[in-house]
C-alpha positions in Angstrom: 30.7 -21.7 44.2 30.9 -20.2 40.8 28.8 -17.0 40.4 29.5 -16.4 36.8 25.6 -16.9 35.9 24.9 -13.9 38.1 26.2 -12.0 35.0 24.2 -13.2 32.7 21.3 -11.0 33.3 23.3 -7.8 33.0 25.1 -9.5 30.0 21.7 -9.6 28.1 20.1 -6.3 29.1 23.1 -4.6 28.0 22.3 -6.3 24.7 19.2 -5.5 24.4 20.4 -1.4 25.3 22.4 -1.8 22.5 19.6 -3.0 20.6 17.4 -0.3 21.5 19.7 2.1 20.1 20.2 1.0 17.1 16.4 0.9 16.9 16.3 4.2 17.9 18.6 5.5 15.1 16.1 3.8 12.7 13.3 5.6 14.2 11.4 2.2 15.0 11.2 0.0 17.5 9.6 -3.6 17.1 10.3 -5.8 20.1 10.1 -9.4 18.2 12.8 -8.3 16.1 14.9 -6.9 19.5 14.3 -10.2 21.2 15.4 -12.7 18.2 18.5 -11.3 18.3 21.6 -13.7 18.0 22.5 -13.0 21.5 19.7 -14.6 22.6 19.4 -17.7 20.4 22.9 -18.4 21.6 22.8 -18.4 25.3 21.9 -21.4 27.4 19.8 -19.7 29.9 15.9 -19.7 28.9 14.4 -16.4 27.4 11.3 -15.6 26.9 9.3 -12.4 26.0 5.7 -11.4 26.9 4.1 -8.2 26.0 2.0 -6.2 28.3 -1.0 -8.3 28.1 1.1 -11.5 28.5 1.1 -13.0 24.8 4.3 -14.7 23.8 6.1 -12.6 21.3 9.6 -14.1 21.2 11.9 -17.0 22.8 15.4 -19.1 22.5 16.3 -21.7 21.6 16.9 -23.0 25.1 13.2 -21.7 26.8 12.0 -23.3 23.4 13.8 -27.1 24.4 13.0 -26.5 28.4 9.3 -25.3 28.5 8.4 -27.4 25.3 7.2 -24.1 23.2 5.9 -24.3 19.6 5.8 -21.0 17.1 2.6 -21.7 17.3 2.8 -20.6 20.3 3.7 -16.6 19.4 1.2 -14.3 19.7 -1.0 -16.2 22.3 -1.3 -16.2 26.1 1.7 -17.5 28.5 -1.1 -18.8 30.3 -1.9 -21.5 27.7 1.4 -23.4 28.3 1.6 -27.0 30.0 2.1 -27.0 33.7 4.5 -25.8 35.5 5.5 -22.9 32.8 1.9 -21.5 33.0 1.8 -21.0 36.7 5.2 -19.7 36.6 4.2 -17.0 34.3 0.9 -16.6 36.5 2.7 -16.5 39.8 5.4 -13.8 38.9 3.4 -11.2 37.1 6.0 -7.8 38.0 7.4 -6.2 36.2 10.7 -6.4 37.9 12.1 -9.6 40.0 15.0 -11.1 41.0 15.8 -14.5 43.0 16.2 -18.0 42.9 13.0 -20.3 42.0 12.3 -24.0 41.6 10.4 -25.8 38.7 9.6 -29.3 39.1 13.3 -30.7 39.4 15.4 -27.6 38.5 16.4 -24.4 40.4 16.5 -21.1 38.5 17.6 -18.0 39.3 14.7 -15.8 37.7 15.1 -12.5 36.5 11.9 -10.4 35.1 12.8 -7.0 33.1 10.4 -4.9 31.9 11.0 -3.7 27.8 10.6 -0.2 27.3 10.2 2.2 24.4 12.5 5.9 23.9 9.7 7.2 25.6 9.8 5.5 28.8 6.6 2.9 27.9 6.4 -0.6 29.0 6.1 -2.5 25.5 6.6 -6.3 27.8 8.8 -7.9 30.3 11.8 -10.3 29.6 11.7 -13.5 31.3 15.8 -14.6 31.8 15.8 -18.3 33.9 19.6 -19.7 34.7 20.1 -22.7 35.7 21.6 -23.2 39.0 20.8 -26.5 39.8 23.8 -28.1 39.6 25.6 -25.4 42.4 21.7 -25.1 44.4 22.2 -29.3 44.8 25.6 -28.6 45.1 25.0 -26.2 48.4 22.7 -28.8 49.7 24.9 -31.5 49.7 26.9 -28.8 51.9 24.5 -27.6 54.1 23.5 -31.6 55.0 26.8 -32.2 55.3 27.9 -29.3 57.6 24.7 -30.3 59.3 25.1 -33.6 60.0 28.4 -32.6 61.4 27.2 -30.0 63.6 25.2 -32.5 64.5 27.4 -35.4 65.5 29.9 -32.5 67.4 27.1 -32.1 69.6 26.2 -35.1 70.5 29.3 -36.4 70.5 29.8 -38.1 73.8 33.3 -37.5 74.7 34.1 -34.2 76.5 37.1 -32.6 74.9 39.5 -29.9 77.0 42.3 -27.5 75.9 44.6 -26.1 77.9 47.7 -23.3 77.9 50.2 -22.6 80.9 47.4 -24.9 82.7 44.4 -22.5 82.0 41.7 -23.8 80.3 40.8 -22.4 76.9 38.3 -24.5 75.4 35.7 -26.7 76.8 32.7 -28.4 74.6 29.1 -29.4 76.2 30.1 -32.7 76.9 32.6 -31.8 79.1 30.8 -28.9 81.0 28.0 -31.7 81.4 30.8 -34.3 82.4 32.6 -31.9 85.1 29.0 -30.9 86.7 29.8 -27.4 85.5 27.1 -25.1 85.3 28.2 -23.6 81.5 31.5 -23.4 79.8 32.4 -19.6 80.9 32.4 -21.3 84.7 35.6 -23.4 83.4 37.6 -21.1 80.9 40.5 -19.4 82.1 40.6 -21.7 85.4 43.2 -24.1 86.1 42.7 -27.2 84.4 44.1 -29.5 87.7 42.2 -27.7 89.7 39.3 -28.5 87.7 40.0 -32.3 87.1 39.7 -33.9 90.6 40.8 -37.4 89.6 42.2 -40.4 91.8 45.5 -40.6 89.7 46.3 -36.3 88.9 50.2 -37.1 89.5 49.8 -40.4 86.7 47.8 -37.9 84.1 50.8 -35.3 84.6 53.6 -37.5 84.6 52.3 -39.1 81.6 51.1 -35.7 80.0 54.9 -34.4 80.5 56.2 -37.8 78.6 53.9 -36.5 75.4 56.1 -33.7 75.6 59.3 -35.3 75.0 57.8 -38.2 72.8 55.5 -36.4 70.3 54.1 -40.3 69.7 53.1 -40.8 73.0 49.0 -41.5 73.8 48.8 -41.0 77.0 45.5 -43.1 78.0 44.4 -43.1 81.9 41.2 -45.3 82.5 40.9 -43.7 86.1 37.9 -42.4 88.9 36.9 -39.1 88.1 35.6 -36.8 90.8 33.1 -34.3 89.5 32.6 -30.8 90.8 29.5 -32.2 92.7 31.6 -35.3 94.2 30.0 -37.8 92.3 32.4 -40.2 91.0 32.4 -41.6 87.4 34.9 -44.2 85.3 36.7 -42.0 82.7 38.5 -42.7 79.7 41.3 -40.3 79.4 43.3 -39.3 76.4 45.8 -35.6 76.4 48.4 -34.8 73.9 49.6 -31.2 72.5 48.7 -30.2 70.2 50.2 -26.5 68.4 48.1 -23.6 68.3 49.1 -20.0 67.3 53.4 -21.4 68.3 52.3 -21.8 72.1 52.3 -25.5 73.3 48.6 -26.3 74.0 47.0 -29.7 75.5 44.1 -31.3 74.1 42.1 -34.1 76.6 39.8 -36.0 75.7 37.2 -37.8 78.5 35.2 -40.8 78.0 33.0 -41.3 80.3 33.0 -45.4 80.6 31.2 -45.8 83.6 28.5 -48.0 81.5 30.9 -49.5 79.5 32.7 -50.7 82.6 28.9 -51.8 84.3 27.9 -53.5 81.2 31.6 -55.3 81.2 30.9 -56.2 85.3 27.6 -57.8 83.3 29.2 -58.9 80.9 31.6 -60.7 83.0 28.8 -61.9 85.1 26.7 -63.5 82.3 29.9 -65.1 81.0 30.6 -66.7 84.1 26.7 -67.7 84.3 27.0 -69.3 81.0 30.7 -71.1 81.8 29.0 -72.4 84.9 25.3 -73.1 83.7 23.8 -76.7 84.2 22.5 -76.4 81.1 24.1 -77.5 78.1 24.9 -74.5 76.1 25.9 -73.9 72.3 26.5 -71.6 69.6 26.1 -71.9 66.0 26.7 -69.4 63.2 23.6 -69.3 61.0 25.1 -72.2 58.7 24.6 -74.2 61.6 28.5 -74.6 62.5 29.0 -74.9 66.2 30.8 -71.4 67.6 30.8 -72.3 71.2 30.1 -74.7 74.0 30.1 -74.4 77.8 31.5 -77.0 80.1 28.1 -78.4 80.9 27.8 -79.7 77.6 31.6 -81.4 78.0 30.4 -82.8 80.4 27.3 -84.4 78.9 28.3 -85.2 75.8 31.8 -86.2 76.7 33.4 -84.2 73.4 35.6 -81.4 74.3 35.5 -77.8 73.0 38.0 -78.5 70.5 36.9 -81.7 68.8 32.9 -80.3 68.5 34.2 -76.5 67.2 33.6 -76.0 63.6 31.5 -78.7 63.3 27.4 -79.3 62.8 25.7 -80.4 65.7 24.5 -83.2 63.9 27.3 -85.6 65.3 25.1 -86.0 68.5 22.1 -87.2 66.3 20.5 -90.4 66.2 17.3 -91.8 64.4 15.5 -92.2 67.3 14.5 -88.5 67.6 11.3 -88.4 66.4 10.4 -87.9 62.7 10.5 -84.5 61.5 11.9 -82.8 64.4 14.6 -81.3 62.8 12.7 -80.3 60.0 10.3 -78.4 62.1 13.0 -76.8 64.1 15.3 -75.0 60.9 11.4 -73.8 59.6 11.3 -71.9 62.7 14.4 -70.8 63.5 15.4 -69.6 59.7 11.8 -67.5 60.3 13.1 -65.5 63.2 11.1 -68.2 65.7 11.8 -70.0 69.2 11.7 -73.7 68.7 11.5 -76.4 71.6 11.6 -79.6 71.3 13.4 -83.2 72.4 16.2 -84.8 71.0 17.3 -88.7 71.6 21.4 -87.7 71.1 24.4 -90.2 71.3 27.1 -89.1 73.3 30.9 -90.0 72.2 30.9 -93.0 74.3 27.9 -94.4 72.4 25.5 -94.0 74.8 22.2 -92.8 74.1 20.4 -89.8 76.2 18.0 -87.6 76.1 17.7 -84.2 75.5 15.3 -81.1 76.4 16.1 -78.1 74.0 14.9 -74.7 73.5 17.0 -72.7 70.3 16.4 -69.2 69.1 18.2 -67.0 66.8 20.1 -64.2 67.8 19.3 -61.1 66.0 21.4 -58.0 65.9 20.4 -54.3 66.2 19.8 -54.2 62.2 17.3 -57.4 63.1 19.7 -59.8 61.1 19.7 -63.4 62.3 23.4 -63.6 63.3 23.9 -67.1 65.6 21.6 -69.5 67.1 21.5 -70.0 70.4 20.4 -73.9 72.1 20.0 -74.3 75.7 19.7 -78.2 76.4 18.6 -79.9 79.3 19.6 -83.8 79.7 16.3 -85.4 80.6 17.8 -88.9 80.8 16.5 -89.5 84.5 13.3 -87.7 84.2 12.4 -89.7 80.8 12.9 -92.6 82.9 10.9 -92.0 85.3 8.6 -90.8 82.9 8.5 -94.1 81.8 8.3 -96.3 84.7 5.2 -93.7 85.5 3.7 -94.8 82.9 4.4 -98.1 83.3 3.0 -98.4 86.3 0.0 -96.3 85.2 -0.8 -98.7 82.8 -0.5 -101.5 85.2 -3.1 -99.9 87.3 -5.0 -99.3 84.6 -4.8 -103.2 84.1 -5.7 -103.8 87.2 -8.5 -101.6 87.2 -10.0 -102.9 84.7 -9.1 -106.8 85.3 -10.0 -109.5 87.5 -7.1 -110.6 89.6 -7.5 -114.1 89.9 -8.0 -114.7 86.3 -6.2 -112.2 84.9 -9.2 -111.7 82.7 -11.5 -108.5 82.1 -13.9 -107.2 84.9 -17.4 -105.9 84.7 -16.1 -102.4 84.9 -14.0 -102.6 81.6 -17.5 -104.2 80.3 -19.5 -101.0 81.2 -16.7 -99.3 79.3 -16.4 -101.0 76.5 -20.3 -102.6 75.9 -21.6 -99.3 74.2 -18.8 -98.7 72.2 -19.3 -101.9 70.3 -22.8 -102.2 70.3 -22.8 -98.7 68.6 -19.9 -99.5 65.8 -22.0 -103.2 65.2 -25.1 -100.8 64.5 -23.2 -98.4 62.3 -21.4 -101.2 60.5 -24.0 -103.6 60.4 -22.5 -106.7 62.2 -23.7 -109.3 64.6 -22.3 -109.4 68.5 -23.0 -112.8 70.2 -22.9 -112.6 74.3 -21.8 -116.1 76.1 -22.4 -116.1 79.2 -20.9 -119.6 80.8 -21.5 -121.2 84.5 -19.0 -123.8 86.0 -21.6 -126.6 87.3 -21.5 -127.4 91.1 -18.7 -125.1 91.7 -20.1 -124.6 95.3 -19.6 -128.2 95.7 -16.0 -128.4 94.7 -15.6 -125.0 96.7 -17.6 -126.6 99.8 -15.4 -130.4 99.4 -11.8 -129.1 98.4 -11.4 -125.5 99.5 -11.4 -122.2 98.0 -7.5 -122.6 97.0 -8.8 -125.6 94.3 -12.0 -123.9 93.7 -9.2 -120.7 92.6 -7.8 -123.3 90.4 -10.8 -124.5 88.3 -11.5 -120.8 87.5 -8.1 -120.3 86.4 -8.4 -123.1 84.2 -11.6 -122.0 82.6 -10.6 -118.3 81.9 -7.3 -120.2 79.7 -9.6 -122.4 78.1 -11.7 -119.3 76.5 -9.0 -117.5 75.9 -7.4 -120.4 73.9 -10.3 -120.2 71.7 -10.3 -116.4 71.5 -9.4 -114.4 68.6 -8.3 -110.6 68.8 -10.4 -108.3 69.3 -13.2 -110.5 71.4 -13.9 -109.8 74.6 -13.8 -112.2 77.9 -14.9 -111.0 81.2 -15.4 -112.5 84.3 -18.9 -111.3 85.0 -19.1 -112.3 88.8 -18.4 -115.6 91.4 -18.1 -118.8 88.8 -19.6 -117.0 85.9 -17.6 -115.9 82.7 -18.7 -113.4 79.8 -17.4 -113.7 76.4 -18.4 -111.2 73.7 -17.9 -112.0 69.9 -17.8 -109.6 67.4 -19.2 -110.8 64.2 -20.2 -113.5 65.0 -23.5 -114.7 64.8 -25.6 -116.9 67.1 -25.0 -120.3 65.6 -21.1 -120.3 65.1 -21.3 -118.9 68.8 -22.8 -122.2 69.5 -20.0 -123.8 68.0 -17.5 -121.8 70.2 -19.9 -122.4 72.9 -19.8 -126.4 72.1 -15.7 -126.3 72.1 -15.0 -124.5 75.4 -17.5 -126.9 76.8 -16.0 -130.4 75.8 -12.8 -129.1 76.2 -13.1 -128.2 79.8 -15.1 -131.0 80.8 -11.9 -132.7 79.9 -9.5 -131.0 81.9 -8.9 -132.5 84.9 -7.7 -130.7 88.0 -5.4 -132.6 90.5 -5.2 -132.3 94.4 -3.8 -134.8 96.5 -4.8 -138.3 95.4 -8.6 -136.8 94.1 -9.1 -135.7 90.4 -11.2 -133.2 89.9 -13.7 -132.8 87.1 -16.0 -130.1 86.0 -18.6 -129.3 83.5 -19.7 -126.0 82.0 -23.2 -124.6 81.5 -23.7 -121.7 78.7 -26.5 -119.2 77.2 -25.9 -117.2 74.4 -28.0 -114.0 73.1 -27.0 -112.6 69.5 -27.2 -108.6 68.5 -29.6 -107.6 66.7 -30.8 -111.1 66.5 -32.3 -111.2 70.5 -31.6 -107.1 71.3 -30.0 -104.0 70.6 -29.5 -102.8 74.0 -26.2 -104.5 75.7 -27.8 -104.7 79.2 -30.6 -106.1 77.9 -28.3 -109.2 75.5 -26.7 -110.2 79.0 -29.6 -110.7 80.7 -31.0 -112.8 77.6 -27.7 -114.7 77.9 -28.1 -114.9 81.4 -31.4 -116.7 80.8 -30.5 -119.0 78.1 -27.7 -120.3 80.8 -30.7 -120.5 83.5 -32.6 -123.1 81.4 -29.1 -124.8 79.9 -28.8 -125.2 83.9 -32.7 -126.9 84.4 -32.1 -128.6 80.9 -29.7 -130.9 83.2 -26.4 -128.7 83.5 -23.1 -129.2 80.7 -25.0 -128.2 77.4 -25.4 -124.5 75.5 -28.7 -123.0 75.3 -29.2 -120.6 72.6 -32.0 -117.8 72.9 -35.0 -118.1 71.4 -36.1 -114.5 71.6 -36.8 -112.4 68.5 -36.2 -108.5 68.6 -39.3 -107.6 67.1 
C-alpha cells in the first residue's frame, strides 16, 4: 500500500509555519494571503479554509474542481454549498481531526487544523482531503478476496493432515470432523496410523514410501475409513511430502466419497432402469439431435443406436399424426413445459405404429434447458382395441337405436331425434311432413303364409322408402306393419307425391313363396309442420289419423290432413 499521502498533511502545515513566520517578521498576519499560497494551488489534495465562524476565506485549485466552488463563494458560509460538501463541513466542526471519510463515491483521508495567530488565537481551521480511493478500493478488493478465501478454506470439504516422524502436526476442521475427533489439539502430536484406522493401512504406507523415492508419485487410495467412533465411511485418499523447515513432512488429503459412491450405486441403478425400461427412451440436445436411445426403442423401432445417433427424430414421422402436434409440442418444451401427446410413427420396416409420448426438458442447476428427454409408449395394441371398442360401441349404438328386421330406425331414435328437428324447423322456418304408412291386410298374409313371408314384405317395404329417401330424412319403423317417414322441408303436397310413389311402387312388387305370388298394397296419412301442428307428438297422431280414414276410404290411397293449426 503506498502511504506517501500520509505526508501530505505535515507537508502543508509545515508550509504554512513557514508562512507564519514570514508574516510574523512583517508584523501582520492575514490568513487569505497565508492560504493562497503556491503550495497550495499546486497540490492535488483539496484545501479549503474557513474562519472561525465558518465563511470560506480561501481554496485550491483542486477543492475548487472537486466541491464545485465559485469565488463567489469567499466570504460566505460553508454551509451554503451543494450537498455533500455542506454536511461535510457541518458534520466535522473541530478544530482538530484526523481519519479516513467517504463522500459520495470517494474516500478521503480528512485532516482539520486549526490556524492560529503569534499569540496563540484560532483565526480558522484548514480543511486538507486526500484522496485515497484508489488504495481504500484497492484494500477492499483485498479484504473480499482474503475473505472469500477464508471462506472457501473453511468450508472446504476435504480434510487435509500433515505429518513428521509419524506425529501429526496439522490438522484442519474437516478432518477433526472427518476422524470423529472432538477438536484438533485431541489429534496433534499423536501418531498419524494410529489415528487413521483404515481397511488398507499397509497399501497407504507402502504407497506413501514409493512417494518417497518417486517425487511424481500420487498416491490415491479410494479405501473404508474407520472413524474414532467406528463408523465406517468411503474415503478418497491423497499423501505426498511435501518440505517444510528441511524435515521430510507428509501432507494427506481425505475425501470423504461416501455420497459420491451412493449417488454412483444410484447412478448405476437408474442406468440400468433406463437400459432395461419398457419404455422407449431418447435423448435430444436442445437442437433436437438425438443423444441417446435405450434398447426398448431398438427394439420398437427396429433402427439401432448407431444409425438414429446424430440424427432428428423426425425419421420416425408420418402425416398421419395429427395436425399440429408437433407444433404444439416445440411451444412447450422451448417454454420450459411437459408436453404429452400421440404420435402415428413409421418404423424402419415401413410399418406404421403408434406411439404414447410424454417429453420434458432437462434443466440444469443454472435453470438452462440442456436436453430433452421423451419416454414413449407403443400403444399399437391398445389403439386397436381402442378401435374395435368403438366399433362395437357404435354397433350397439345401431342397434339400439334400429329395428332389427328392417334395419331401419326405431321409435326410440324417434324420441331422440323428433325435438331436435322440430326445434331447428321453428328456428329456421321450414316445413316437416310426417308419413305414417300401413301395409294392407298384413295379418292376412301373416295368418295365410307365415311370419317368415310376412318378415319378407316388411323388408321389402322399408327398401322401397328408403329408395326414395334423400339424406338427411328420417324412416322409422313406428310399430307391427307400420312405417314412419319424416321429411324435412318438405311440404304437405310434395309429401303426397312421395306418398303416391312408395305406394304404386310397392303395390308392384311381388313377393314369391312356393308356387303363390304375393301382392300387397300400402295405406298412408300424412300431417305437415306448422301446417297441421307444432308439437311432434301431436303431427304423428294427425298422421296416424289421415292413415285411419285412407284405411275406411277403401285401403291403397294417401290421405292428407285436413287440420289447420290455428
Amino acid at each position: 500500500m503506498n502511504f506517501t499521502f500520509l505526508l501530505w498533511p505535515s507537508v502543508i502545515i509545515a508550509a504554512i509555519l513557514g508562512v507564519f513566520f514570514f508574516m510574523r517578521r512583517h508584523r501582520r498576519f492575514e490568513i487569505a494571503a497565508l492560504t493562497s499560497s503556491k503550495v497550495m494551488d499546486h497540490i492535488k489534495d483539496l484545501a479549503i479554509v474557513l474562519d472561525q465562524h465558518g465563511n470560506i476565506v480561501t481554496f485550491n485549485q483542486a477543492a475548487q474542481q472537486a466541491c464545485g466552488i465559485s469565488t463567489a463563494a469567499i466570504g460566505n458560509p460553508a454551509d451554503n454549498l451543494s450537498r455533500p460538501w455542506s454536511d461535510l463541513f457541518k458534520r466535522y466542526a473541530q478544530d482538530i481531526f484526523k481519519d479516513e471519510i467517504r463522500v459520495e463515491l470517494h474516500y478521503y483521508q480528512l485532516t482539520i487544523s486549526p490556524i492560529k495567530d503569534n499569540r496563540n488565537r484560532t483565526l480558522g481551521r484548514l480543511f486538507m482531503l486526500h484522496d485515497i480511493t484508489e488504495s481504500k478500493l484497492a484494500e477492499q478488493a483485498m479484504a473480499e478476496s482474503e475473505s472469500r478465501y477464508q471462506q472457501l478454506v473453511k468450508l472446504l470439504p476435504d480434510g487435509v493432515i500433515t505429518h513428521r516422524d509419524g506425529k501429526i502436526q496439522f490438522v484442519n476442521s474437516a478432518s477433526v470432523e472427518m476422524i470423529g475427533a472432538s477438536s484438533a489439539s485431541e489429534l496433534i502430536g499423536k501418531k498419524f496410523l494410529d489415528i487413521v484406522h483404515s481397511d488398507s493401512q499397509e497399501l497407504v504406507i507402502r504407497r506413501i514410501q514409493r512417494s518417497l523415492i518417486d517425487k511424481s508419485a500420487n498416491p490415491l487410495v479410494n479405501e473404508k475409513f474407520v472413524r474414532l467412533d467406528g463408523r465406517t465411511i468411503d474415503v478418497e485418499v491423497t499423501s505426498r511430502p511435501i518440505d517444510i523447515d528441511g524435515a521430510p513432512t507428509f501432507m494427506v488429503v481425505f475425501r470423504d466419497i461416501s455420497e459420491k459412491k451412493l449417488a454412483d450405486e444410484k447412478l448405476q441403478q437408474l442406468s440400468r432402469a433406463v437400459e432395461q425400461s419398457p419404455a422407449s427412451i431418447l435423448i435430444t440436445n436442445i437442437e433436437g439431435i438425438i443423444e441417446y436411445v435405450n434398447p426398448r426403442f431398438t427394439l420398437v423401432t427396429g433402427y439401432t443406436a448407431e444409425e438414429v445417433l446424430g440424427k432428428n427424430p423426425r425419421i420416425l414421422s408420418t402425416d398421419q399424426t395429427q395436425t399440429g402436434t408437433h407444433r404444439d409440442l416445440w411451444e412447450k418444451i422451448s417454454t420450459g413445459r411437459e408436453w404429452q401427446g400421440e404420435f402415428v410413427n413409421r418404423k424402419k420396416n415401413g410399418e406404421l405404429y403408434y406411439e404414447s409420448a410424454i417429453i420434458s426438458p432437462i434443466i440444469d442447476a443454472n435453470g438452462v434447458t440442456t436436453h430433452y428427454l421423451a419416454v414413449k409408449e407403443d400403444i399399437t395394441e391398445r389403439k386397436r382395441a381402442e378401435a374395435e371398442l368403438q366399433a362395437l360401441q357404435v354397433e350397439l349404438r345401431e342397434q339400439a337405436i334400429r329395428d332389427p328386421l328392417t334395419g331401419l330406425f326405431n321409435r326410440r331414435y324417434l324420441n331422440e331425434t323428433l325435438e331436435r328437428e322440430i326445434a331447428r324447423a321453428a328456428r329456421e322456418n321450414y316445413p316437416v311432413s310426417f308419413i305414417m304408412s300401413d301395409i294392407d291386410h298384413f295379418k292376412t298374409i301373416n295368418d295365410t303364409y307365415g311370419h317368415p313371408v310376412g318378415d319378407i314384405v316388411l323388408k321389402n317395404l322399408a327398401a322401397e322408402l328408403i329408395s326414395h329417401a334423400r339424406v338427411g330424412d328420417i324412416i322409422c319403423r313406428h310399430g307391427g306393419e307400420e312405417f314412419l317417414v319424416i321429411l324435412p322441408g318438405v311440404s304437405s303436397d310434395d309429401a303426397f307425391q312421395i306418398a303416391e310413389r312408395s305406394r304404386k311402387s310397392f303395390q308392384a312388387l311381388r313377393t314369391e313363396h312356393g308356387e303363390f305370388e304375393i301382392r300387397a298394397t300400402l295405406s298412408s296419412g300424412i300431417a305437415t309442420f306448422p301446417k297441421n301442428g307444432t308439437k311432434s307428438m301431436e303431427l304423428i297422431a294427425l298422421a296416424d289419423q289421415a292413415l285411419y280414414q285412407a284405411k275406411s276410404n277403401g285401403r291403397n290411397c294417401v290421405v292428407v290432413s285436413r287440420l289447420v293449426n290455428l
